[in-house]
C-alpha positions in Angstrom: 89.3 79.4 59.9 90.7 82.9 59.1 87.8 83.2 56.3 85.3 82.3 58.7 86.5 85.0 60.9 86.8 87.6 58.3 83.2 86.8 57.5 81.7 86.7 60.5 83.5 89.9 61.5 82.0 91.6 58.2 78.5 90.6 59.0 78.9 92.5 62.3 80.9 95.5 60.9 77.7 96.0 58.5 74.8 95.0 60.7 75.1 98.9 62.5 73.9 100.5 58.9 70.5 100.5 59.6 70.9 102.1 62.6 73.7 104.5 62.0 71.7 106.0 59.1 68.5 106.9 61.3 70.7 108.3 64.4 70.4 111.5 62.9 66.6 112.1 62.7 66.5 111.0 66.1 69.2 113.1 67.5 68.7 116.1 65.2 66.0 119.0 64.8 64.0 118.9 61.1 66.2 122.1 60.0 69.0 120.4 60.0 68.6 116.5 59.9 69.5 116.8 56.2 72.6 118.2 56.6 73.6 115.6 59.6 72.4 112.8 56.8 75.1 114.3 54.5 77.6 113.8 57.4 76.3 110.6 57.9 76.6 109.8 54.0 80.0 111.5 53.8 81.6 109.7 57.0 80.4 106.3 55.3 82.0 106.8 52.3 85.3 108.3 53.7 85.4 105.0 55.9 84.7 102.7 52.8 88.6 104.5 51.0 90.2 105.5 54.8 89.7 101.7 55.9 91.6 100.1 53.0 94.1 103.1 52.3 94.7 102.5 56.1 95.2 98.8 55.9 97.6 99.0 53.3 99.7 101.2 54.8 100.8 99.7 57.9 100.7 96.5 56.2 103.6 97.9 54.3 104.9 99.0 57.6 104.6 96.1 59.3 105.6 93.6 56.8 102.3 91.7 57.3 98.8 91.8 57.6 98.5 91.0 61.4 99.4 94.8 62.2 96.8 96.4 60.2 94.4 93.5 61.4 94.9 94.8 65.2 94.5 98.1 64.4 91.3 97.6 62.6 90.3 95.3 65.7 91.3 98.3 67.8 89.6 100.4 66.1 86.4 98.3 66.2 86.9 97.8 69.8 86.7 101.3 70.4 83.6 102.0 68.5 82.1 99.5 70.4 83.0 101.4 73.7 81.4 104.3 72.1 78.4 102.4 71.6 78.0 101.9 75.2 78.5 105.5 75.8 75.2 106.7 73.8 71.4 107.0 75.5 69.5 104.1 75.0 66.5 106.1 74.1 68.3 109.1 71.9 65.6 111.8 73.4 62.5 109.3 71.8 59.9 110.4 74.1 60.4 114.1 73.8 59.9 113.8 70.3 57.0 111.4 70.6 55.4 114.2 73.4 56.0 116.7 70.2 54.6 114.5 67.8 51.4 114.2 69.9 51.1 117.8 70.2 51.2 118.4 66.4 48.1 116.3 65.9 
């Protein structure tokens, strides 16, 4: 049961990729859209050695790996909130009114 969990909860944690790479063109004017795709980029790969490093750490505190497993649940929990918190359209028709004014 604890694999199936673990998978299921990895399927979630990577289904926001798609999205969380085009926030930035959205959000972002042209000048600097390819620095916030750095951030983007850079964030990504921080979380991909913070995560672990993270895990390992206060499963050596704790002695086991439920700890690190609520503070990673915590953590997703808390991203999800800030999920909530975004537009729902991210400014899309002011940038489709510009669009249609370029051509």
């Amino acid at each position: 049961m604890y694999i199936v969990l673990m998978c299921v909860a990895g399927f979630f944690i990577q289904a926001f990729m798609p999205s969380f790479h085009t926030i930035p063109t959205l959000i972002f004017s042209k000048e600097v859209e390819g620095a916030a795709r750095g951030i983007t980029g850079f964030t990504s790969a921080f979380g991909g050695f913070a995560g672990p490093y993270l895990a390992g750490i206060f499963i050596s505190i704790s002695g086991s790996q439920k700890g690190a497993m609520y503070v990673m649940a915590l953590i997703l929990f808390v991203g999800m909130l800030a999920s909530f918190i975004l537009p729902k359209n991210l400014g899309l028709e002011a940038q489709g009114e510009n669009n249609h004014k370029a051509a």
